[in-house]
N, C-alpha and C positions, 0 to 999 in steps of 0.2 A: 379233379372232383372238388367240388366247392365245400365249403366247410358250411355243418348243417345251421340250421339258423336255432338262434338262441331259445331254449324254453321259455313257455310263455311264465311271465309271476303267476304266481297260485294267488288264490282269492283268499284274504285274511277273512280270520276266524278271531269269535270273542271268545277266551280265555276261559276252559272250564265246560266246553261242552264239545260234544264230537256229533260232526255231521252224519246225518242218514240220507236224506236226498235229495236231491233239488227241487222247489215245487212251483218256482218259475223266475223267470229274467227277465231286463230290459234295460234300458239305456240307462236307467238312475241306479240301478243293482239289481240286486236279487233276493228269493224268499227260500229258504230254507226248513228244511225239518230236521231236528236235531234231539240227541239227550244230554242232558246232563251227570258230567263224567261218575258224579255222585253219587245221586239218590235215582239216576234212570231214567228222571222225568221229561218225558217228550215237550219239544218245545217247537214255538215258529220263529226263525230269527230273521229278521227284512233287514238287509245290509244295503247302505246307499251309499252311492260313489261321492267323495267330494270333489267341488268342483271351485276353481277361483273364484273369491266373493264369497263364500260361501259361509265364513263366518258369523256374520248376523243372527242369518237365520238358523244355523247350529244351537248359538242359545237359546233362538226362541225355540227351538223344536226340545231343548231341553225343559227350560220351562214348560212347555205345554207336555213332554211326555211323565213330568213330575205329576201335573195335575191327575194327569190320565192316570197314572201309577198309582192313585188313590180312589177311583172308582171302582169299587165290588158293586156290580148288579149282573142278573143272570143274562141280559140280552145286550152285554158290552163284552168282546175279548179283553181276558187281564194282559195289564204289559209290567214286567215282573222287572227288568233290566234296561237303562239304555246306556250304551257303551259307544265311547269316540276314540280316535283313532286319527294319525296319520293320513291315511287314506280314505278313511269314512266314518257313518254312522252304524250303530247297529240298534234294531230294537226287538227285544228279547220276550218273544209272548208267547200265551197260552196257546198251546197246541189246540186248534177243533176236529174234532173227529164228524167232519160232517161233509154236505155239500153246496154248491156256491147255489143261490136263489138264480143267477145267472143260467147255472148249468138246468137247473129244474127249468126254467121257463124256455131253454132251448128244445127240451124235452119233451114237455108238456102243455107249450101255448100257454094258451089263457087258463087262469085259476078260477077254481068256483069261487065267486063271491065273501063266504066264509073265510074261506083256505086264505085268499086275498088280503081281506080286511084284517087277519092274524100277521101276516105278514107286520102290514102297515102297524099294527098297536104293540108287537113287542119293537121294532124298528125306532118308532115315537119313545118308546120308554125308555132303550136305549142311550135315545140322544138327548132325554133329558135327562139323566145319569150324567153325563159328560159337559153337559150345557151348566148345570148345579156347579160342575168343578171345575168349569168356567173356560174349556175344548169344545170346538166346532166342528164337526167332522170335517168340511169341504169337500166331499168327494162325496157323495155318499150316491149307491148305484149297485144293482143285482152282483156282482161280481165282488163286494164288499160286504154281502150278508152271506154267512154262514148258516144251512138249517141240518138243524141232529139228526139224528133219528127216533129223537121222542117230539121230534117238531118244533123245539124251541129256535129259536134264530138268535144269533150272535152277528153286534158289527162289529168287521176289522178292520186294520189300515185308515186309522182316521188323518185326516190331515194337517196330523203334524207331521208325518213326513213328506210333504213338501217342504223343500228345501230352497236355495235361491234361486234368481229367477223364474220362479213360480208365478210367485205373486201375487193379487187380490184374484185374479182371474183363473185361477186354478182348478180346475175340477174335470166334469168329463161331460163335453157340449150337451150330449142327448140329454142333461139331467142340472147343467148348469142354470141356476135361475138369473133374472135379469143383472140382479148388483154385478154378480160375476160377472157379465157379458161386460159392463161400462165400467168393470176392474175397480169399483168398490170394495168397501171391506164385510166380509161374510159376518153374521150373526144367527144366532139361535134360526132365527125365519128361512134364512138359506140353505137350511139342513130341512126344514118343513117342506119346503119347495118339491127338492131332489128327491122326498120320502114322497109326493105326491104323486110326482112324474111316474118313480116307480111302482107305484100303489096300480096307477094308469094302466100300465104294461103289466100289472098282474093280470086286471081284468080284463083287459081290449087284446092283450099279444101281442100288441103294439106299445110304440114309446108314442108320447103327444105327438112330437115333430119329426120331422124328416130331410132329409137335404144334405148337401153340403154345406161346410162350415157357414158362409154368408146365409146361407137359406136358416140356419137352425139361430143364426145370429137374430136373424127379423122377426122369426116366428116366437123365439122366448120371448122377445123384448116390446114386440106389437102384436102378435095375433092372438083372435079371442081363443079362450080355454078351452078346448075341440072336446066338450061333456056329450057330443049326441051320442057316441059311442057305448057310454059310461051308463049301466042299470040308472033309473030314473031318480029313485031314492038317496042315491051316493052321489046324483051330480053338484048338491051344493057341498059335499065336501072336499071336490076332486076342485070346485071352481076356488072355494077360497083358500086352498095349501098352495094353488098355484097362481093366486093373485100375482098381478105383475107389478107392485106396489108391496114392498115388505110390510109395511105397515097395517094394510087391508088382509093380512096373513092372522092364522092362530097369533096370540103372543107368544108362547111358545110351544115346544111339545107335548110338556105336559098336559096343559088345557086343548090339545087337541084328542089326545086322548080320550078327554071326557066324552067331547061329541061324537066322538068314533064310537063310543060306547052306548050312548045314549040311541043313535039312529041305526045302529048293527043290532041293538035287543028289540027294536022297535018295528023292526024290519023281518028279522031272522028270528028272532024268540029269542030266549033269556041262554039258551045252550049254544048260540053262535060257536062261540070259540072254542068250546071241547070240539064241535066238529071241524072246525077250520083246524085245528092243532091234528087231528086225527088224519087230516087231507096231509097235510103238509110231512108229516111224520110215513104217512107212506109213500108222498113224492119222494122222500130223501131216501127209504129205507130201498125202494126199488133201483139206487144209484150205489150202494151202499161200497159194491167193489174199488169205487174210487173214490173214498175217504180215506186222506191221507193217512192216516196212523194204520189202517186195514190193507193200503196199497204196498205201503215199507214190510208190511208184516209186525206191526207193531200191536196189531189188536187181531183178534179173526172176525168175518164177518159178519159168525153168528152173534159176535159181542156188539156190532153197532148196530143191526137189527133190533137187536134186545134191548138197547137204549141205556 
């Protein structure tokens, strides 16, 4: 009889908190739900594997997660910890008790217009919270907004953890704008981009582009801005977030915001967004079973309903 094969290493943990569950994996690590052994308090911990070379960028994801570590605004996840290691990173955030824009829009298709454009303007104010403290998301994309169940939206996982070999090109194609494609370096506009594409797929149920990698490569980088889909009113905002020229872009998110606001009262009345926020709060609250703090048993349901 063969002698059994060796246990696998357990997955290191940061000092001071104890796991509750896993809430997902992949080749770079994993996301965690955990409390702290302390004071209780539910947390999200994103552990990334190190990999050789990987120093560099280690610092820069320190620096960048210092900056991040100083943004309080209500549609940013706080990042409370980052912790290295031997074997990896970790970054220590604020639990959301919510669920992914991803998951809503697998759900529900296309968004009413409102519901939409709410999405898009806490999303913007977000990444100008982070852009002020001088972080770029790179990634930004349905699966990276969080909505409550009072409707508010939180982004997570900004792109500082990307780690080496990444690189300028980092993000996720469907939502990658052009610099990324020709592995330029991301700024404030690049984050504009990805928020429009998604803004897109709120209201069409659709992403702009489609394809395999090469197909989605040409279409960011050359083809016009597919607006016939898009209400008639919104298509110059959807044309200029997703100019293929950074430049021809809002300057940043802030001042996109204004217009979002300007041509959403202008359009929809001055109460747009109570009702976009009241859409989006019952998309989330009819998912409510699978918010993670409600799924661990960390909340009951009736409490993420309630908001």
């Amino acid at each position: 009889m063969s002698d059994p094969s060796p246990a696998e290493t357990p997955p290191w943990s940061v000092e001071g908190f104890t796991e509750v569950r896993e809430l997902g994996a992949g080749a770079q690590g994993r996301v965690v739900l955990a409390r702290h052994t302390g004071s209780g308090t539910p947390v999200a911990i994103k552990y990334l594997n190190r990999r050789d070379g990987d120093e560099r960028a280690i610092e820069s994801l320190r620096a960048e997660a210092v900056m991040l570590g100083r943004v309080a605004d209500p549609h940013v996840v706080r990042l409370y910890r980052f912790a290295s290691a031997g074997r990896g990173v970790a970054l220590v955030m604020e639990a959301v008790n919510g669920v992914s824009l991803k998951r809503i829009l697998a759900e529900h298709g296309a968004l009413e217009p409102e519901a939409a454009l709410t999405v898009l303007k806490g999303s913007l104010l977000g990444l100008a919270a982070a852009h002020r403290a001088g972080v770029v998301h790179r990634d930004y994309k349905p699966a990276n907004v969080v909505v409550r169940a009072d409707g508010l939206s939180k982004l997570i996982d900004f792109g500082v953890a990307a780690l080496a070999g990444d690189g300028g090109g980092s993000g996720t194609p469907a939502y990658m704008a052009p610099e990324q494609w020709e592995r330029r370096p991301a700024s404030p506009a690049t984050d504009v981009y990805a928020a429009t594409c998604v803004f897109y797929e709120c209201i069409t149920g659709r992403r702009p582009y489609a394809g395999d990698l090469a197909a989605l490569a040409g279409a960011h980088l050359r083809a016009p801005v597919p607006v016939d889909e898009v209400p008639e009113a919104l298509r110059d905002l959807v044309a200029r977030g997703m100019a293929k020229s950074a430049d021809d872009r809002p300057a940043g998110a802030a001042g996109f915001v204004a217009e979002l606001d300007a041509v959403a009262s202008s359009v929809y009345g001055a109460d747009w967004e109570g009702r976009g926020v009241r859409a989006m709060a019952g998309a989330a609250v009819a998912l409510a079973a699978v918010f993670p703090l409600v799924a661990a048993g960390l909340a009951p349901a009736g409490a993420a309903a309630g908001g």
